[in-house]
C-alpha positions as CSV (number, residue, x, y, z in Angstrom):
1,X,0.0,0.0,0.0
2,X,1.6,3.1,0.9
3,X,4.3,4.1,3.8
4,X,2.5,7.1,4.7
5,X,-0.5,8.0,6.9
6,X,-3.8,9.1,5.9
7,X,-3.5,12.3,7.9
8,X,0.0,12.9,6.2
9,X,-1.4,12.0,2.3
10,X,-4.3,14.6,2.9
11,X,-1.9,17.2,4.4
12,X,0.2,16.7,1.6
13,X,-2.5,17.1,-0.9
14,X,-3.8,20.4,0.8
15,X,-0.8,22.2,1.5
16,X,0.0,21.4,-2.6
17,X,-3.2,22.6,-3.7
18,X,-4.6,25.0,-0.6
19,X,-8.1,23.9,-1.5
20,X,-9.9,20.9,-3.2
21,X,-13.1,19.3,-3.8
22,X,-13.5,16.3,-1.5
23,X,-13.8,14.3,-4.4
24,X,-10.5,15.5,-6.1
25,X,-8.7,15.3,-2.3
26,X,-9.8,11.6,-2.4
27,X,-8.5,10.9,-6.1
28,X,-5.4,12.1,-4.4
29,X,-5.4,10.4,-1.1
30,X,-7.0,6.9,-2.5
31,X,-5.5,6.4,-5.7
32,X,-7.3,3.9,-8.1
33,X,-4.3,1.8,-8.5
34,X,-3.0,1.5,-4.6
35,X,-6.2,1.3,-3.2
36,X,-9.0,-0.6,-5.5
37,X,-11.3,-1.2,-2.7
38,X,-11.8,2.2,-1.5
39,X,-13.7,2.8,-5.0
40,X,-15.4,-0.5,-5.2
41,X,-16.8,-1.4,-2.2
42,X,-19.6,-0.1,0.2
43,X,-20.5,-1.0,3.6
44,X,-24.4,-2.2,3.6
45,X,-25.3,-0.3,0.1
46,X,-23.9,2.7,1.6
47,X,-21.0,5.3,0.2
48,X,-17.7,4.2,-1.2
49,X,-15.0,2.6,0.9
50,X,-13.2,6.3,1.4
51,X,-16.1,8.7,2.6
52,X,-16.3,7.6,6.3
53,X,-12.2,7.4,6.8
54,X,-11.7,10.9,4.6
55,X,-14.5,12.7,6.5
56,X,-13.0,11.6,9.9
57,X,-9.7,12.4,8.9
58,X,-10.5,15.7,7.8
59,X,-12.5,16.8,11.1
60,X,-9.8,15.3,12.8
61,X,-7.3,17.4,11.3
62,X,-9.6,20.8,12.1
63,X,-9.3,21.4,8.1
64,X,-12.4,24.0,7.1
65,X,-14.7,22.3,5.1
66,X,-17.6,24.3,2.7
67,X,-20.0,23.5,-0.2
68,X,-19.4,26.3,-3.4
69,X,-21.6,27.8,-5.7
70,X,-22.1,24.6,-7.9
71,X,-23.0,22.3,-4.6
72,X,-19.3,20.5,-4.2
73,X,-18.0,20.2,-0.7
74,X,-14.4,21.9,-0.4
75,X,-11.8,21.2,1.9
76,X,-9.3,23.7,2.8
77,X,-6.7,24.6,6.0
């Protein structure tokens, strides 16, 4: 898989970009290729494999968090 953290991929992904869509942070963070699952899979017909862990992370870090004008969530420091 990967040698780093999930806090330290999304860090590293913000601090590059200063603010993405939620979706485009998880392109980023749970790439196709390393992590086939995450994109695949549901719990019980629910979301993907990576909204639960992201959304976690991301309160966990204290990142801000939004919706813009075309209704996609944003996730910023």
């Amino acid at each position: 898989m990967s040698d780093k953290t999930l806090d330290e991929r999304i860090m590293e992904s913000i601090n590059r970009a200063r603010r993405l869509k939620v979706y485009d942070l998880a392109l980023q963070v749970f790439p196709h290729d390393k992590f086939p699952r995450a994109w695949r899979y549901s719990s019980n017909g629910g979301p993907p494999g990576w909204v639960m862990p992201l959304g976690k992370a991301i309160k966990r870090l204290g990142l801000k968090t939004g919706i813009d004008g075309d209704g996609k969530r944003w996730v910023s420091k």
